[in-house]
N, C-alpha and C positions, 0 to 999 in steps of 0.2 A: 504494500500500500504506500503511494508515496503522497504526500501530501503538501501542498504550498501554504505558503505564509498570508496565501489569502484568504484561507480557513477562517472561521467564527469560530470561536475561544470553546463552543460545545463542544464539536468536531476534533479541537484542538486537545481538549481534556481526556476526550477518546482514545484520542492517537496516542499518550501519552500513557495511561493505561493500557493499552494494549501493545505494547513494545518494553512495557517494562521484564516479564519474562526475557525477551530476547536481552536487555542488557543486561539480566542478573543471571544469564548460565555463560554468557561469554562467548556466544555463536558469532554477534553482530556488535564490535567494538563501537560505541558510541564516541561525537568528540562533540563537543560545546563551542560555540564560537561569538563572541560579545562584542559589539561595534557599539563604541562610544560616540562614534558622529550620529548614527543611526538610534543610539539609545536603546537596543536590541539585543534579543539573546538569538539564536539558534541551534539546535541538536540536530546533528548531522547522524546519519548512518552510511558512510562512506562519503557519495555527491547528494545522496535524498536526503530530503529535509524531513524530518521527524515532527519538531515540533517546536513552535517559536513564543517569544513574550517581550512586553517591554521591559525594560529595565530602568533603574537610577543611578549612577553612576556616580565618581566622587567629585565635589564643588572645587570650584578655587581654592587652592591653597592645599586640598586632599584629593589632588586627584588620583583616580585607580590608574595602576603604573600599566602597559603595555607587555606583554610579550607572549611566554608559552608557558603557561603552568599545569601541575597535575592537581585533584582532591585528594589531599594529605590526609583530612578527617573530616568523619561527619558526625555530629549533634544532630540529635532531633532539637534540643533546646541550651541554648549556651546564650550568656551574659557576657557583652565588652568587658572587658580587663583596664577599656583604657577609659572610657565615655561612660562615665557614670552608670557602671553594670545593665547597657542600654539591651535591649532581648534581642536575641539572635536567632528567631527560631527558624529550625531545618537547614542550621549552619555546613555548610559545607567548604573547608579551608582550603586557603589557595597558596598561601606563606606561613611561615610563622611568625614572621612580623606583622601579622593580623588582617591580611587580605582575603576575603573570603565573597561566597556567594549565600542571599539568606533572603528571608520573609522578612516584609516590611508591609504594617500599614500606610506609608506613604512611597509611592511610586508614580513621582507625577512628571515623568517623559524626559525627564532634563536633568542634569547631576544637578544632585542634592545630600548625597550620602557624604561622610568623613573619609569615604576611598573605599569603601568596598562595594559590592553590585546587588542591590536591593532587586528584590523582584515580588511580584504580587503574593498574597500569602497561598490562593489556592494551588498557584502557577508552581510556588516554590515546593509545596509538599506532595505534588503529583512527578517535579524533578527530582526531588530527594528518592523517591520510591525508583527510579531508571539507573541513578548512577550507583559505582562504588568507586573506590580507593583507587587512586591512578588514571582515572578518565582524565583525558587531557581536555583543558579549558585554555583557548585560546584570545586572548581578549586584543581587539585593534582598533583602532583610531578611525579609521575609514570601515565599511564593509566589505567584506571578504566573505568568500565559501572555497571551501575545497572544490579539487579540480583533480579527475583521472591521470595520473604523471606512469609513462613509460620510461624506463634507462637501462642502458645495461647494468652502470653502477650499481642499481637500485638489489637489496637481497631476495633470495629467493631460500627457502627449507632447503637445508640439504639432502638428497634423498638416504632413505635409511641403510643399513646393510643387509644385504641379501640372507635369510634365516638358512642357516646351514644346520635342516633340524631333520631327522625320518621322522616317519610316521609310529616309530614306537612311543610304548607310553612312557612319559617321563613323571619325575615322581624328587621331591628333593629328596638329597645323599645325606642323610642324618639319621640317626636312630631317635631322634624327638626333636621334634617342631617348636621350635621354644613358642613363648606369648606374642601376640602383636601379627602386624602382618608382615606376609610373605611371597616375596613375588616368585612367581613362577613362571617360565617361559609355556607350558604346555601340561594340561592336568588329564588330557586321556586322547587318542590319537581320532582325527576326524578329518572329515573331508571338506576343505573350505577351497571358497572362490580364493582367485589369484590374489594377493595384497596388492592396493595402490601405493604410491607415492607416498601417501603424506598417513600411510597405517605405521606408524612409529608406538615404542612403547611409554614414550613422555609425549604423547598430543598435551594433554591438560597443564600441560608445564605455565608458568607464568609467561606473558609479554616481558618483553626487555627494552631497555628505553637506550639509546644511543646516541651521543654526540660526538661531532666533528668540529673541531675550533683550532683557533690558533695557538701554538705551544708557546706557555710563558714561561716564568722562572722556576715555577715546581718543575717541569716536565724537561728544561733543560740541568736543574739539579738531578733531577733523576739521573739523568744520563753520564753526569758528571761522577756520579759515586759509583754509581756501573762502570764506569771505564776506569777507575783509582782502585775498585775490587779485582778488576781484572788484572790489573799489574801490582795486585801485591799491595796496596797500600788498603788499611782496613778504613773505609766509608761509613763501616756498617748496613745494616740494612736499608738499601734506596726506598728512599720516602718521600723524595722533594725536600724535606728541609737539611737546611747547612746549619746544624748544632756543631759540636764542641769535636767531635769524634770524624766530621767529616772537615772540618777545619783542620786537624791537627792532618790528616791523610794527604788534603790540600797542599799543605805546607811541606812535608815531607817529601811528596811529591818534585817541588819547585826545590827544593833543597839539592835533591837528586841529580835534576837537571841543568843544578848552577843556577839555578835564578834567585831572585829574591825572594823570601818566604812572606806573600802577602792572607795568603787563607785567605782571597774573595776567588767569585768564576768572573772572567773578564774574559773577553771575545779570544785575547792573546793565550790565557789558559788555555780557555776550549782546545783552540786549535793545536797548542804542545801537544795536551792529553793524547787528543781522539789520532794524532798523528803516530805518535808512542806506542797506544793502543790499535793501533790498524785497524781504526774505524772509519768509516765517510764521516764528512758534515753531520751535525746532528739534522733533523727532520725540524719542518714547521710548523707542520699539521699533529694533531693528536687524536683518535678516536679512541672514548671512553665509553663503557656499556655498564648501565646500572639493571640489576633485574628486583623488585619488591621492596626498592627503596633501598639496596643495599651496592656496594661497588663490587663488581661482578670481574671487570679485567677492559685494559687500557692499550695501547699501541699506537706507536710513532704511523702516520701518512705525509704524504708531499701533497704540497696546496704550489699547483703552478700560478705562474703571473699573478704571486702575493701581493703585487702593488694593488691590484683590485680588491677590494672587501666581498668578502663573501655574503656577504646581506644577513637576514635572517628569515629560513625558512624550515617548512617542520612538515615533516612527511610520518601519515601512517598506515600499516600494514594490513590488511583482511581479507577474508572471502577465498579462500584455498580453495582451489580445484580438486575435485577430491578423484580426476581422470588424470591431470598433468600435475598434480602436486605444486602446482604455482599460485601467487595469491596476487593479488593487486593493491595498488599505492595511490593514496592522495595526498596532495598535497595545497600548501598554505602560503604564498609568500608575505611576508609581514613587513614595512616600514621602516628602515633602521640607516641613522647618522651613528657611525663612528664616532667616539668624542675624539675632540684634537690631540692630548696628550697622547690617547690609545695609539690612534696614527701614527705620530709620529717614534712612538715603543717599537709596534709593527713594520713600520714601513709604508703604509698606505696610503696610495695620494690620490683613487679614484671610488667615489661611493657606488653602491652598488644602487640598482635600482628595479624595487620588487614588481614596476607597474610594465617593467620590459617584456618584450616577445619571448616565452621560454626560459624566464629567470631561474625559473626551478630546475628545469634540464641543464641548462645552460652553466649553472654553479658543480654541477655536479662533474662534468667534463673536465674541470679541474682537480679534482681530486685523487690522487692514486696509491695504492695499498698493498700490499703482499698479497700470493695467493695463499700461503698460510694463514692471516687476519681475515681473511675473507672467509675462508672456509671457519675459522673458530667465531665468525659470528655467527655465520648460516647453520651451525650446530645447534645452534641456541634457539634462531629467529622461532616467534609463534604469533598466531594471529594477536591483532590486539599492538604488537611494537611499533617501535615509533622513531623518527630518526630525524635531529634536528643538525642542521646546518650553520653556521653563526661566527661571529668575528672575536663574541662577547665572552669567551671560557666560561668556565666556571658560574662565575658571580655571587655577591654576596647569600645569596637565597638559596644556594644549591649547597645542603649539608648533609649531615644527619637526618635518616627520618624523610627524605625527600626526591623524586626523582631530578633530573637536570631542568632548573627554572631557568628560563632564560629572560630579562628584563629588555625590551627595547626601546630606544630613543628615536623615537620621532622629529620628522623635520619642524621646525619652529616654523609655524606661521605668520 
């Protein structure tokens, strides 16, 4: 059933009830997408529109920030912490620095909120009944919808391994089946259709959320303690930061080589190290994969013609072929100024720009990766993941407890 936003709010209640199943077994990833110019929500099921509402947004001085977030938690009934324990009901968090989506008696079409995204009360608690934990909420300045994206880039499931089982019965090799459960490859011999593609023994595995960004000083620390463990000098365990133990390795290092013992990474470093070490350049891309809020594994990529910003865009994955084991991608391009200082850390001297012909393909062509990383992510991919694009790393909001928030800057009007 696909339904437009030119529904009457009956109709609309309908649809909204009646797709809640679908988003609570996990068949049909849902994603939320909120236009501040528009003053709008919409729930997407891929490119269809599910089901729409107005919104409130936040006033001068609070307005609700831009970019790509997940539902970290949901309240049926939670009280501000900051606004005099204001009611927050069928709260659904977007940060933990207090951005969220909720019931409000007043929603009247125009930011009025302290910075979060009010929505009508009945609207909000027939939304709280669709979503869970990790639906991505995408909120932008202009309106936007997703949009069907092709690439080779783009992942696909990797097919599974061929079962190399007979048709005897098998049976676990223990003389007692401890408590708990127990998986089994095969509990008595039958005769089944051929297996597809995408008949694997973790289908119900969680989504995994992934980001590509530009490598900063963690990710060239990293590298730095990696290449001083490799020769000997103890870094300790690569972690991105430069404590006391990867200082002194620093310095010992530079000791070695005749230089001066300064214990910082300075461009000169790098290059002794990784030369010492018989490495290339470090990389300037990083992709990171979080899966259920938790850091899952990360690896160097090449981002060509780094002068250009990568923009910010956010692609997700659904709808597995259950003939060819392939799924499909949509994706979002979103709004984003570099800030100056960032640029010039980077290198950047041209913005990107999300309203271009094929920004979304087009960023992607840049991108290049081992065929080992590719294959360890495609191990993993499950419907539902999600894959953002971006200039912006990290950012303050992506921690603990959180999948990859990404915050964007809009151009100033």
């Amino acid at each position: 059933m696909v339904l437009r936003s030119t529904l009457g709010l009956g109709l609309l209640l309908l649809a909204l009830a009646s797709t809640t199943a679908v988003a609570a077994d996990g068949t049909s990833p849902l994603q939320i997408v909120v236009s501040k110019d528009k003053q709008s929500l919409v729930v997407y099921d891929g490119d269809t529109v599910v089901a729409t509402s107005k919104v409130s947004s936040g006033k001068r001085g609070h307005e609700t920030p831009t970019g790509i977030f997940s539902i970290l938690e949901k309240r049926r009934y939670h009280e501000s912490n900051i606004y005099s324990n204001a009611p927050m009901p069928f709260m659904q968090r977007l940060t933990w620095s207090g951005i969220a989506l909720h019931a409000s008696n007043s929603v009247p079409s125009y930011p009025a909120s302290h910075g979060c995204v009010r929505l009508p009360n009945a609207f909000a608690k027939s939304l709280y009944k669709m979503t869970e934990r990790g639906l991505h909420v995408v909120i932008s300045d202009r309106q936007i919808a997703p949009q069907p994206v092709s690439h080779s880039f783009l992942f696909q499931p990797s097919e599974p391994e061929p079962q190399l089982l007979s048709d005897a019965t098998l049976r676990p090799a223990m003389s007692q089946i401890p408590s708990g459960n127990v998986e089994v490859a095969m509990s008595e011999p039958a005769v089944t259709a051929p297996t597809s593609p995408v008949a694997r023994a973790d289908d119900d595995r969680e989504p995994i959320r992934i980001l590509i960004t530009r490598r900063g000083a963690r990710e060239l620390n990293l590298d730095v303690q990696a290449a001083l463990n490799s020769l000997g000098f103890d870094a300790g365990v690569p972690d991105g930061a430069l404590g006391s133990r990867s200082i002194a390795a620093i310095r010992a290092f530079e000791l070695a080589e005749g230089r001066e013992p300064k214990g910082r990474v300075t461009p000169e470093l790098v290059d002794a190290l990784f030369k010492k070490a018989n490495l290339p350049p470090p990389a300037n891309g990083q992709l990171l994969v979080r899966r259920d809020f938790t850091p899952l594994f990360e690896a160097p990529v090449t981002i060509t013609e780094p002068e250009i910003a990568l923009g910010a865009h956010f692609y997700q994955f659904q709808d597995i072929d259950a003939t060819t084991g392939k799924g499909n991608w949509f994706s979002l391009s979103l709004d984003n100024v570099v800030p100056k200082s960032m640029k010039t850390r980077l290198g950047i001297a041209l913005d990107d720009d999300a309203l271009a012909y094929n920004a979304a393909t087009r960023v992607l062509d840049r991108i290049q990766m081992t065929a080992e990383l590719r294959e360890q992510v495609e191990d993993v991919l499950a419907p539902g993941s999600s894959l953002t694009v971006s200039d912006m790393g990290l950012g303050p909001e992506t921690g603990r407890g959180t999948d990859f928030v990404t915050i964007t800057h809009p151009a100033k009007g």
